[in-house]
PyMOL commands that place a pseudoatom at each C-alpha (Angstrom):
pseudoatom trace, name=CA, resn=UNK, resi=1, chain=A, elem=C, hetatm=0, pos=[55.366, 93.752, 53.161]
pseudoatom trace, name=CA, resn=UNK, resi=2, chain=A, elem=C, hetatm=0, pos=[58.013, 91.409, 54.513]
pseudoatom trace, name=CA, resn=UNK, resi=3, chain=A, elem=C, hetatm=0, pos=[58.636, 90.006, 50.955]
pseudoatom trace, name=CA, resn=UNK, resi=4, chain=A, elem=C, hetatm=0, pos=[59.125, 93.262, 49.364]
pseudoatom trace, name=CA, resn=UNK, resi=5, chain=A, elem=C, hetatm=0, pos=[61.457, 93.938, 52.050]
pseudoatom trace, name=CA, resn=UNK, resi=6, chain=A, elem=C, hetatm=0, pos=[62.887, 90.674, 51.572]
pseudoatom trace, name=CA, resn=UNK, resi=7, chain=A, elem=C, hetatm=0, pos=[63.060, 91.230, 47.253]
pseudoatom trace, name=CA, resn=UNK, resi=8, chain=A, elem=C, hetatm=0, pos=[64.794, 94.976, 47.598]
pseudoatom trace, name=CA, resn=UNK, resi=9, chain=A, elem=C, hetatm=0, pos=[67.072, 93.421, 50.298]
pseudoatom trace, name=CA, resn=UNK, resi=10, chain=A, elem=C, hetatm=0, pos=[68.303, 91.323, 47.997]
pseudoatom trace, name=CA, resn=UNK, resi=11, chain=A, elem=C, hetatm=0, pos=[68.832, 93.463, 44.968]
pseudoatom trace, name=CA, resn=UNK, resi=12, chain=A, elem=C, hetatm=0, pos=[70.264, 96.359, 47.519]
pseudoatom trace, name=CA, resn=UNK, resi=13, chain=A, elem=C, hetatm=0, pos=[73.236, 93.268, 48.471]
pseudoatom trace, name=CA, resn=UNK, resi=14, chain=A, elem=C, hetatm=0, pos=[73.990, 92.386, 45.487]
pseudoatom trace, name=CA, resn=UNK, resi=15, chain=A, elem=C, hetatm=0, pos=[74.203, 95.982, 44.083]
pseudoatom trace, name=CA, resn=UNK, resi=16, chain=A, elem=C, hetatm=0, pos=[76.619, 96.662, 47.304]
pseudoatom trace, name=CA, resn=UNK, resi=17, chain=A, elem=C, hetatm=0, pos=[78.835, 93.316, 47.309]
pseudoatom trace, name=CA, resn=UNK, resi=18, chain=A, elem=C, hetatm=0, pos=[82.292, 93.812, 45.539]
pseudoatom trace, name=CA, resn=UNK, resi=19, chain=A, elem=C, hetatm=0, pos=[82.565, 93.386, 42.125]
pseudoatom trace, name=CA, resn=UNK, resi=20, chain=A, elem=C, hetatm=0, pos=[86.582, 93.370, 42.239]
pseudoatom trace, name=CA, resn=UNK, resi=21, chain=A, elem=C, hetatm=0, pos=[88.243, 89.899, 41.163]
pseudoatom trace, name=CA, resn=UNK, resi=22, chain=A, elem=C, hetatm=0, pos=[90.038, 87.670, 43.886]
pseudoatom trace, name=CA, resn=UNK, resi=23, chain=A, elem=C, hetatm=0, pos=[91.464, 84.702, 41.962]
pseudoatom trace, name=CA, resn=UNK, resi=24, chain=A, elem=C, hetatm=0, pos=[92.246, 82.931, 45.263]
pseudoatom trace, name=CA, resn=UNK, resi=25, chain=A, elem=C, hetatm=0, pos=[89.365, 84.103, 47.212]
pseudoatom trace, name=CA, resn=UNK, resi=26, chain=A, elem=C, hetatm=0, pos=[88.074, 81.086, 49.754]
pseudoatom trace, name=CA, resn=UNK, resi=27, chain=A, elem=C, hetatm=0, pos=[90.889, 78.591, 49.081]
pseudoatom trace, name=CA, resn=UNK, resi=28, chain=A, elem=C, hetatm=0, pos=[94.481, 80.640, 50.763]
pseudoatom trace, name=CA, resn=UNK, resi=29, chain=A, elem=C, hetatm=0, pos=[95.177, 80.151, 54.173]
pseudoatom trace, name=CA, resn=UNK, resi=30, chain=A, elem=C, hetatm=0, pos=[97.880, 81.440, 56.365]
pseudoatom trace, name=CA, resn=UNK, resi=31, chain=A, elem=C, hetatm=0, pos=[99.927, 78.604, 57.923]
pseudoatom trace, name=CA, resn=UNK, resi=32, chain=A, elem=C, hetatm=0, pos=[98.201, 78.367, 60.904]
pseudoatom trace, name=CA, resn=UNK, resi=33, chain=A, elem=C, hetatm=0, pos=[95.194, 77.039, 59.022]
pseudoatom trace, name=CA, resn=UNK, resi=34, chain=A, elem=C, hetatm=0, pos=[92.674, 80.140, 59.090]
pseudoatom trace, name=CA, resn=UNK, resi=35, chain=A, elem=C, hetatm=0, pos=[91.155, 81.779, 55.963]
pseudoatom trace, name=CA, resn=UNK, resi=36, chain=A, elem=C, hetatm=0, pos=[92.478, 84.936, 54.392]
pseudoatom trace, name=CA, resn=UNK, resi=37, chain=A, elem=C, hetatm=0, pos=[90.230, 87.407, 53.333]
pseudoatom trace, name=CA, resn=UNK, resi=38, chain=A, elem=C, hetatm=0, pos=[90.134, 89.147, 50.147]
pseudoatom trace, name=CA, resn=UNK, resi=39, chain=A, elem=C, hetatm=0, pos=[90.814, 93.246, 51.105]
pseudoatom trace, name=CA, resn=UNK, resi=40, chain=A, elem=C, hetatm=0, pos=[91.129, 95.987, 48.955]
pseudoatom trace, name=CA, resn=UNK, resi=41, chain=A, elem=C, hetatm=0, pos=[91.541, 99.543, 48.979]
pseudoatom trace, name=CA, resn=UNK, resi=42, chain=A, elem=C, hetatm=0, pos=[91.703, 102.890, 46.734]
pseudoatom trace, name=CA, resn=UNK, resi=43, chain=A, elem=C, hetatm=0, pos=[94.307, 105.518, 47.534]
pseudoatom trace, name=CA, resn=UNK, resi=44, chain=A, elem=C, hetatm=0, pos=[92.387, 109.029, 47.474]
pseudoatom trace, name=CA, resn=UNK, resi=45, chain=A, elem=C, hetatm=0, pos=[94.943, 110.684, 45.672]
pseudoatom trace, name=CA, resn=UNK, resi=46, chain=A, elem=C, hetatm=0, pos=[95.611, 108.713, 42.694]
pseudoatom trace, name=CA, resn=UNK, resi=47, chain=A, elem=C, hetatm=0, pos=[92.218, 106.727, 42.550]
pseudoatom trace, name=CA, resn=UNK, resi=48, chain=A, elem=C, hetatm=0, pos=[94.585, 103.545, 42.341]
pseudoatom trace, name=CA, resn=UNK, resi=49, chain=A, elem=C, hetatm=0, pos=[93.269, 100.108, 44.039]
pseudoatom trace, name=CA, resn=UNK, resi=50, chain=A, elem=C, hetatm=0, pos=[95.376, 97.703, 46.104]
pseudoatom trace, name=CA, resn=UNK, resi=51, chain=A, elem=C, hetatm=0, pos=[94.130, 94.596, 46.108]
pseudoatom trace, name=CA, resn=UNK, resi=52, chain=A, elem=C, hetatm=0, pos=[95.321, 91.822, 49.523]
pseudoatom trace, name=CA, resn=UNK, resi=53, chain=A, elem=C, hetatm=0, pos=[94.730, 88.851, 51.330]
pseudoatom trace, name=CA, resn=UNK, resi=54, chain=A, elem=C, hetatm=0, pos=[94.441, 89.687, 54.880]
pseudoatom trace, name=CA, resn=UNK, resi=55, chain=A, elem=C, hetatm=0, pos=[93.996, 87.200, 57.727]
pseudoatom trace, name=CA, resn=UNK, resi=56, chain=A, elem=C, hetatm=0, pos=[91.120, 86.660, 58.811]
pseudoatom trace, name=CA, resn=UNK, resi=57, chain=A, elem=C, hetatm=0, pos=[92.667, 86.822, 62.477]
pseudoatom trace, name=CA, resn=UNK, resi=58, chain=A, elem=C, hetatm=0, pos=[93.764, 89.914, 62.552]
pseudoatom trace, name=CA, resn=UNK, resi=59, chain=A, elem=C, hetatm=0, pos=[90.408, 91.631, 61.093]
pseudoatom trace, name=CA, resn=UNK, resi=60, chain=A, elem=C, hetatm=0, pos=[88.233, 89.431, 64.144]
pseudoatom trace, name=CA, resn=UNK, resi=61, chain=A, elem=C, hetatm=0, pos=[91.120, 90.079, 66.850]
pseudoatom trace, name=CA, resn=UNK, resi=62, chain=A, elem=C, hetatm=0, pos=[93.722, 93.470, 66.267]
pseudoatom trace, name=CA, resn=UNK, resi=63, chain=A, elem=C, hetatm=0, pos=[96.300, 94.027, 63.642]
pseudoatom trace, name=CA, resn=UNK, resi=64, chain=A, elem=C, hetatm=0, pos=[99.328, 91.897, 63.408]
pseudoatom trace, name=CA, resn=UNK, resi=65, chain=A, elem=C, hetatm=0, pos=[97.418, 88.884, 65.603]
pseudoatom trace, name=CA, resn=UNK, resi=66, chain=A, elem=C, hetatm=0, pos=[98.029, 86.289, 63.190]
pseudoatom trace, name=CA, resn=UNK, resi=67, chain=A, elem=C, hetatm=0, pos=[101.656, 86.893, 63.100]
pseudoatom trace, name=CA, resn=UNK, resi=68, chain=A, elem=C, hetatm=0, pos=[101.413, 87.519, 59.341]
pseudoatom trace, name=CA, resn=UNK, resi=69, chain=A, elem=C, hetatm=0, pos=[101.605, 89.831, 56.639]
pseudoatom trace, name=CA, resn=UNK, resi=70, chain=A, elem=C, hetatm=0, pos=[99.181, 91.370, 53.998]
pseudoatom trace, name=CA, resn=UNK, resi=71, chain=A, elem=C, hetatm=0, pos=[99.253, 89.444, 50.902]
pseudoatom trace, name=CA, resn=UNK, resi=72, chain=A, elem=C, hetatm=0, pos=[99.330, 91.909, 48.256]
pseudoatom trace, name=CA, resn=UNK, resi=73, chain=A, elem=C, hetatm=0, pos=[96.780, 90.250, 46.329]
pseudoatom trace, name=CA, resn=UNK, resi=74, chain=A, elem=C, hetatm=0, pos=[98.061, 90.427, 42.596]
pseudoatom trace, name=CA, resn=UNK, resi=75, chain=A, elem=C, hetatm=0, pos=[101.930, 88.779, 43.550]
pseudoatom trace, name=CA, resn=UNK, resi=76, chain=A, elem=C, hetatm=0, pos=[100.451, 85.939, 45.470]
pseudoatom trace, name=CA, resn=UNK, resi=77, chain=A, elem=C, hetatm=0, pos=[98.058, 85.479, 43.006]
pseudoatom trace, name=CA, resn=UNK, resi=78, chain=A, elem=C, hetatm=0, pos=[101.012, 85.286, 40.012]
pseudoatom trace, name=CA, resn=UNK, resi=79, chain=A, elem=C, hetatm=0, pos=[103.069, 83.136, 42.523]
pseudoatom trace, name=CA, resn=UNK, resi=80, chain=A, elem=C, hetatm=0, pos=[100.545, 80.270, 41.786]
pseudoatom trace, name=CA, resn=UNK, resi=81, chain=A, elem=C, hetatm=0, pos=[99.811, 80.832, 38.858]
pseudoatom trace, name=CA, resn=UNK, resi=82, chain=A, elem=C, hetatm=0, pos=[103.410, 80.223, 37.828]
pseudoatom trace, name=CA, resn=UNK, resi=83, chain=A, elem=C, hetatm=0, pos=[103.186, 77.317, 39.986]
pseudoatom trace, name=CA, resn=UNK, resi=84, chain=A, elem=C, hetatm=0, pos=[100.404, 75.505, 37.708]
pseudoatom trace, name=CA, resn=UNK, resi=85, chain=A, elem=C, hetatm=0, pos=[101.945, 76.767, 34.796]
pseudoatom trace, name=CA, resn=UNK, resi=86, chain=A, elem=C, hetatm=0, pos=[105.089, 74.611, 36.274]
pseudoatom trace, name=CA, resn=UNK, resi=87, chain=A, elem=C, hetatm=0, pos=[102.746, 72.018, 36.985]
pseudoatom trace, name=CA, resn=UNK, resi=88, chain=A, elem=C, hetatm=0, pos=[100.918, 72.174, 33.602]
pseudoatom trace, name=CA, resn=UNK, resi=89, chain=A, elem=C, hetatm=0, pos=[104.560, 71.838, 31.483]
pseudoatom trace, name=CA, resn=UNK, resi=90, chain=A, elem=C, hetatm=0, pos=[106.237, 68.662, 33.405]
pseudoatom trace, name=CA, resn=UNK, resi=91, chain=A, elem=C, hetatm=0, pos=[106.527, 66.218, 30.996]
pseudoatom trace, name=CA, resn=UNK, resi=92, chain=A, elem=C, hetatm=0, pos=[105.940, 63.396, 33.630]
pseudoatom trace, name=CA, resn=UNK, resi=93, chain=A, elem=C, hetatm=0, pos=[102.568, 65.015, 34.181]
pseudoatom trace, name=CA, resn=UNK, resi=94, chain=A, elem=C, hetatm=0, pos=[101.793, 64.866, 30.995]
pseudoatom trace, name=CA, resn=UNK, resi=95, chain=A, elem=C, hetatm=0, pos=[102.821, 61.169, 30.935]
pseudoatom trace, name=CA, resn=UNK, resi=96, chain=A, elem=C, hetatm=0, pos=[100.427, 60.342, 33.612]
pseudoatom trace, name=CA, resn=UNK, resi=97, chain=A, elem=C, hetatm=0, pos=[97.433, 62.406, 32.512]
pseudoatom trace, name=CA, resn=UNK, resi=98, chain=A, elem=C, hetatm=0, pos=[97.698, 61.138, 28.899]
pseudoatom trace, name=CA, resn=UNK, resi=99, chain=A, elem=C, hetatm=0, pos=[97.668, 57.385, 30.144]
pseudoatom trace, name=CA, resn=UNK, resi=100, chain=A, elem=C, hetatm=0, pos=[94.148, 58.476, 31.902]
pseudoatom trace, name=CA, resn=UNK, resi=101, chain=A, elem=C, hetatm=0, pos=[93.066, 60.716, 29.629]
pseudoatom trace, name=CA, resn=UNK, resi=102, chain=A, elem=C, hetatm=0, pos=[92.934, 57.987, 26.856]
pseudoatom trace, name=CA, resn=UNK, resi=103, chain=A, elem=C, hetatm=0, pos=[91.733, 55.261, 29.072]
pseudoatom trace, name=CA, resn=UNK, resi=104, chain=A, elem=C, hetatm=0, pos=[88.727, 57.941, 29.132]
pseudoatom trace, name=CA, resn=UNK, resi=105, chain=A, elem=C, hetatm=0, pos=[88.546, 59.061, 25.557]
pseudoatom trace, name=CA, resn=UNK, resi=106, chain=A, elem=C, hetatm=0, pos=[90.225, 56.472, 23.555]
pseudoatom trace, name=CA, resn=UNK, resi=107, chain=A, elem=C, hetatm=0, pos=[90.580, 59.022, 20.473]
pseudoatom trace, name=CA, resn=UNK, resi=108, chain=A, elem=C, hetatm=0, pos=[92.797, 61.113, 22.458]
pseudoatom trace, name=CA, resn=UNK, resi=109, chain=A, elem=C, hetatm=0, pos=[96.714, 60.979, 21.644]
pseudoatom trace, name=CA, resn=UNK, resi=110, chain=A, elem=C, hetatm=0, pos=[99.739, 62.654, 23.163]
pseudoatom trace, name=CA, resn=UNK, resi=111, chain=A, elem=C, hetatm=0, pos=[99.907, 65.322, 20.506]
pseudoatom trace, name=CA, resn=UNK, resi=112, chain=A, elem=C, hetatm=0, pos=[95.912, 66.316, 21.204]
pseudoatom trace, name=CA, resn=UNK, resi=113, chain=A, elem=C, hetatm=0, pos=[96.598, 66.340, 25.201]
pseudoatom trace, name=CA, resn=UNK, resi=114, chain=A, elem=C, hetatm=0, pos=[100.122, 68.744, 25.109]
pseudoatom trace, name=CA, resn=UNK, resi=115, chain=A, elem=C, hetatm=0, pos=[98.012, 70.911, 22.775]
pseudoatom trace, name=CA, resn=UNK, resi=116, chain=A, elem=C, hetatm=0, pos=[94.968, 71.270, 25.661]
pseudoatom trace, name=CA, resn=UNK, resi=117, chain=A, elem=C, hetatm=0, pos=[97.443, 72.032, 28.009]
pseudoatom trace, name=CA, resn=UNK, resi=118, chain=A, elem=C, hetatm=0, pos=[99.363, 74.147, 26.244]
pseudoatom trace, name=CA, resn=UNK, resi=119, chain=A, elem=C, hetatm=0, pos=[96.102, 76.302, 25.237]
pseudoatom trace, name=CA, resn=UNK, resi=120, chain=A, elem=C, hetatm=0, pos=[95.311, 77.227, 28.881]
pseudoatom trace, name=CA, resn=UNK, resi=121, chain=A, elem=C, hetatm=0, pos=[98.645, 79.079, 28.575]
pseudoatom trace, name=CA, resn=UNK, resi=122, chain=A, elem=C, hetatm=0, pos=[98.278, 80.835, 25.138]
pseudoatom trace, name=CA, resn=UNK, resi=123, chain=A, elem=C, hetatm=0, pos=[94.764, 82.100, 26.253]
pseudoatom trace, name=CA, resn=UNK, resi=124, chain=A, elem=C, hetatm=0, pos=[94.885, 82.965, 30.044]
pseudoatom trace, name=CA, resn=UNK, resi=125, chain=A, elem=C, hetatm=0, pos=[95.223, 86.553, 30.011]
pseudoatom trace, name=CA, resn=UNK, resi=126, chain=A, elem=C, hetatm=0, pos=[92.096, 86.790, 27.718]
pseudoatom trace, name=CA, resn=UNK, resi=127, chain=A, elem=C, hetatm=0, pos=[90.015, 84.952, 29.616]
pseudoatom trace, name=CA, resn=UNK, resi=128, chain=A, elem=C, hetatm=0, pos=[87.479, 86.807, 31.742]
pseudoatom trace, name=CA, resn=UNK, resi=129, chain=A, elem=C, hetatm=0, pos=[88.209, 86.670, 36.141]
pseudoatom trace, name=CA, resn=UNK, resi=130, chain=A, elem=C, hetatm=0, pos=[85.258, 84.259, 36.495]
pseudoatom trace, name=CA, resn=UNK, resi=131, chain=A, elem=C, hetatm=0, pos=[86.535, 81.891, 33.797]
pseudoatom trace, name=CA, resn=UNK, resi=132, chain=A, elem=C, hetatm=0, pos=[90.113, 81.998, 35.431]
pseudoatom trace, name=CA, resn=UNK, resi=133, chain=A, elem=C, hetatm=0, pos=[88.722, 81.437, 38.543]
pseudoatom trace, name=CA, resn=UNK, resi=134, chain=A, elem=C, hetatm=0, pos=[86.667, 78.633, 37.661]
pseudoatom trace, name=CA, resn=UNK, resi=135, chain=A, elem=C, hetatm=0, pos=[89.622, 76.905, 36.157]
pseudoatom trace, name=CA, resn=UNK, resi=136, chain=A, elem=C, hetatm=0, pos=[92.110, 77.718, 39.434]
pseudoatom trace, name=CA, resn=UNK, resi=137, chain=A, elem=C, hetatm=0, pos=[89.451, 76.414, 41.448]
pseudoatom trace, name=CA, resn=UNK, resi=138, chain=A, elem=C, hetatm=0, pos=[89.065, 73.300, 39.185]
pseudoatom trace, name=CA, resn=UNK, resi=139, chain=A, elem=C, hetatm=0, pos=[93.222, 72.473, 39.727]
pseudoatom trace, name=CA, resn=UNK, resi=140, chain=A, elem=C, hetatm=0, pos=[93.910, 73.880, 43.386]
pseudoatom trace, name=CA, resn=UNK, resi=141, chain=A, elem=C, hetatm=0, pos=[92.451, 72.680, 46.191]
pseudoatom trace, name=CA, resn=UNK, resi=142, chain=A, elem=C, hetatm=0, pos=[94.157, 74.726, 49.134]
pseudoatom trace, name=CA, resn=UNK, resi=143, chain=A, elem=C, hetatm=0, pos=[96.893, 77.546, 49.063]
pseudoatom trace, name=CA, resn=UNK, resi=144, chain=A, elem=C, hetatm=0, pos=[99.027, 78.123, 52.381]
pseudoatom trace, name=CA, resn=UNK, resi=145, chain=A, elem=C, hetatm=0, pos=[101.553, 80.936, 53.105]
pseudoatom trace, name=CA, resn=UNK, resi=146, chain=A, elem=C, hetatm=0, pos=[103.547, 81.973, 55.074]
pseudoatom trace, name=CA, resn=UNK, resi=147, chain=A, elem=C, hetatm=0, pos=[105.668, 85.318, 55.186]
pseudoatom trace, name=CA, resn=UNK, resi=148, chain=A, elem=C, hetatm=0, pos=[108.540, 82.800, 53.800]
pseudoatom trace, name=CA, resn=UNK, resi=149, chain=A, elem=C, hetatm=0, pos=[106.654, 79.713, 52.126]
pseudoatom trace, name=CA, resn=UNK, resi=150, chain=A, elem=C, hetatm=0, pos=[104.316, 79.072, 49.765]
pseudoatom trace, name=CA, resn=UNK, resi=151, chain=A, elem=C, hetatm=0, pos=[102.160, 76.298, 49.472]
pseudoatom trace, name=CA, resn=UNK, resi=152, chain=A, elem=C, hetatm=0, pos=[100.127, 74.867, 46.626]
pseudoatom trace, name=CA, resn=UNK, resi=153, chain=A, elem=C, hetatm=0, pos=[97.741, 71.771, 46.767]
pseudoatom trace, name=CA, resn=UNK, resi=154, chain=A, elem=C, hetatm=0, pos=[96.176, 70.456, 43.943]
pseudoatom trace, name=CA, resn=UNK, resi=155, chain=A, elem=C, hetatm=0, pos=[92.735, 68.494, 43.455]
pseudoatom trace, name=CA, resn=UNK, resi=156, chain=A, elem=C, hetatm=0, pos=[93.281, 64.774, 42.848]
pseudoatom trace, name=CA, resn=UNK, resi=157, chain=A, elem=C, hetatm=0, pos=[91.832, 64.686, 39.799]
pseudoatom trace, name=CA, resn=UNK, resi=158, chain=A, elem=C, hetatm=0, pos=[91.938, 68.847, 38.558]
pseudoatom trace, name=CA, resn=UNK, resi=159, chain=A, elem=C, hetatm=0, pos=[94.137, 68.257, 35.727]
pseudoatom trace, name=CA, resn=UNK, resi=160, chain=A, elem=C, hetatm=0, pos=[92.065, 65.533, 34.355]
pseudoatom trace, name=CA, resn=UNK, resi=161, chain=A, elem=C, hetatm=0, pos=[88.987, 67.541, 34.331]
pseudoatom trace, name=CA, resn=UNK, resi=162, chain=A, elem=C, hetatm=0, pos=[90.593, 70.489, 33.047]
pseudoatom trace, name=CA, resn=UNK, resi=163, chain=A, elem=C, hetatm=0, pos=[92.171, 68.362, 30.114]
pseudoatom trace, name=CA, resn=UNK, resi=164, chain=A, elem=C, hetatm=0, pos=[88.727, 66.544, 29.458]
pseudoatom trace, name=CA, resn=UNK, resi=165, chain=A, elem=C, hetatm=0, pos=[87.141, 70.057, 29.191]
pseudoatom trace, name=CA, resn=UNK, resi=166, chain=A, elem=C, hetatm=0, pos=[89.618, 71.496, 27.003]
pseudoatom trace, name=CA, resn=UNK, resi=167, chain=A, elem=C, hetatm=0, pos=[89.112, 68.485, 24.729]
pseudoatom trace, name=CA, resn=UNK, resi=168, chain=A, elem=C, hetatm=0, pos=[85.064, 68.988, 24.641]
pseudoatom trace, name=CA, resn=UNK, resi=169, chain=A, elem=C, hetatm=0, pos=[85.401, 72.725, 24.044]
pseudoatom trace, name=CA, resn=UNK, resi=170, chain=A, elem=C, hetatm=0, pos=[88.030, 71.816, 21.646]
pseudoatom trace, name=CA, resn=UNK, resi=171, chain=A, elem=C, hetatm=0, pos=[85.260, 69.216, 19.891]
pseudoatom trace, name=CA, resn=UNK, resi=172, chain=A, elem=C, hetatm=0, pos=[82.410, 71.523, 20.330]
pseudoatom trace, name=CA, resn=UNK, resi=173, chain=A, elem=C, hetatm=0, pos=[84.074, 74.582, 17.836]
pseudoatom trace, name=CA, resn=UNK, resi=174, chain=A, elem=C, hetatm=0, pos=[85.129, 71.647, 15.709]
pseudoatom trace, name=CA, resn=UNK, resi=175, chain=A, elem=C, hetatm=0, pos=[81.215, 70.680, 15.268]
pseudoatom trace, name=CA, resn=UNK, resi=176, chain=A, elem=C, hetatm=0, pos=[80.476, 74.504, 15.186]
pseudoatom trace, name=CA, resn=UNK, resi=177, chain=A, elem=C, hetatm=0, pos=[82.560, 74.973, 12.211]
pseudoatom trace, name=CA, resn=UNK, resi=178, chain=A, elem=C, hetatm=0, pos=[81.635, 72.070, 10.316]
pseudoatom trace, name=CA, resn=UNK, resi=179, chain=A, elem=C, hetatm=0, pos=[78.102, 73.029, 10.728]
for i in range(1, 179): cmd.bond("trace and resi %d" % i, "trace and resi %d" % (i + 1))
show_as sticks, trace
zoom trace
């Protein structure tokens, strides 16, 4: 009995648990370090969601406890992603990552590296949630806000693993089409 009740538990919490996308869900913080929470809701009327980050304070304690706002979910969320895309197009970062990303694939060159990058751009918006989640939380480590600030920290060595996967996938469809 207890493992049947243990099996339908399981399939009745994964039937319940939200299926709507949070790129930044478990790495943005307010600035007083705590978590915020993906929220959303769906106005009766129009059947419209609106999607936040809430702190995490204010849900355990009372509204307004943290000091700070509701995150409406899809600005923040563009906020860093213009932020990497910043990131992705400094041409001293591409200096740097192309010095490493030879010294780990020798066959690599400048032009094949700028082209990876670039393709994370060209592509994003057809890329499914879990895919552009996967590759946020490959580059960001932490994201703090404030009501005025916005901070973005990135993983010591994200961009090198991003650019060594785009390269593989790159070398994979290659093989694909020669085969």
């Amino acid at each position: 009995m207890h493992d049947i009740l243990v099996i339908h538990c399981r399939n009745r919490g994964g039937a319940t648990r939200s299926t709507v996308p949070f790129l930044l869900k478990g790495i943005v913080f307010g600035n007083d370090g705590r978590a915020l929470s993906p929220w959303h809701s769906i106005k009766k009327a129009s059947g419209r969601r609106h999607r936040y980050y809430i702190p995490m304070r204010d849900t355990k304690e009372h509204a307004g406890a943290s000091g700070l706002p509701r995150f409406p979910a899809a600005e923040l969320e563009s906020a860093v992603l213009d932020h990497l895309r910043a990131i992705l197009r400094a041409p001293a970062l591409l200096g740097d990552l192309l010095t490493e990303a030879i010294e780990l694939d020798p066959t690599l060159d400048e032009a094949k590296v700028t082209v990876a990058m670039t393709r994370i751009e060209a592509i994003w918006d057809q890329l499914f949630p879990a895919e552009q989640t996967r590759i946020v939380r490959l580059l960001v480590e932490k994201v703090i806000v404030s009501p005025d600030h916005l901070e973005v920290r990135l993983r010591a060595n994200g961009i090198e693993q991003l650019a060594l996967e785009l390269r593989s996938d790159q070398t994979e469809r290659c093989e694909e089409a020669l085969a």
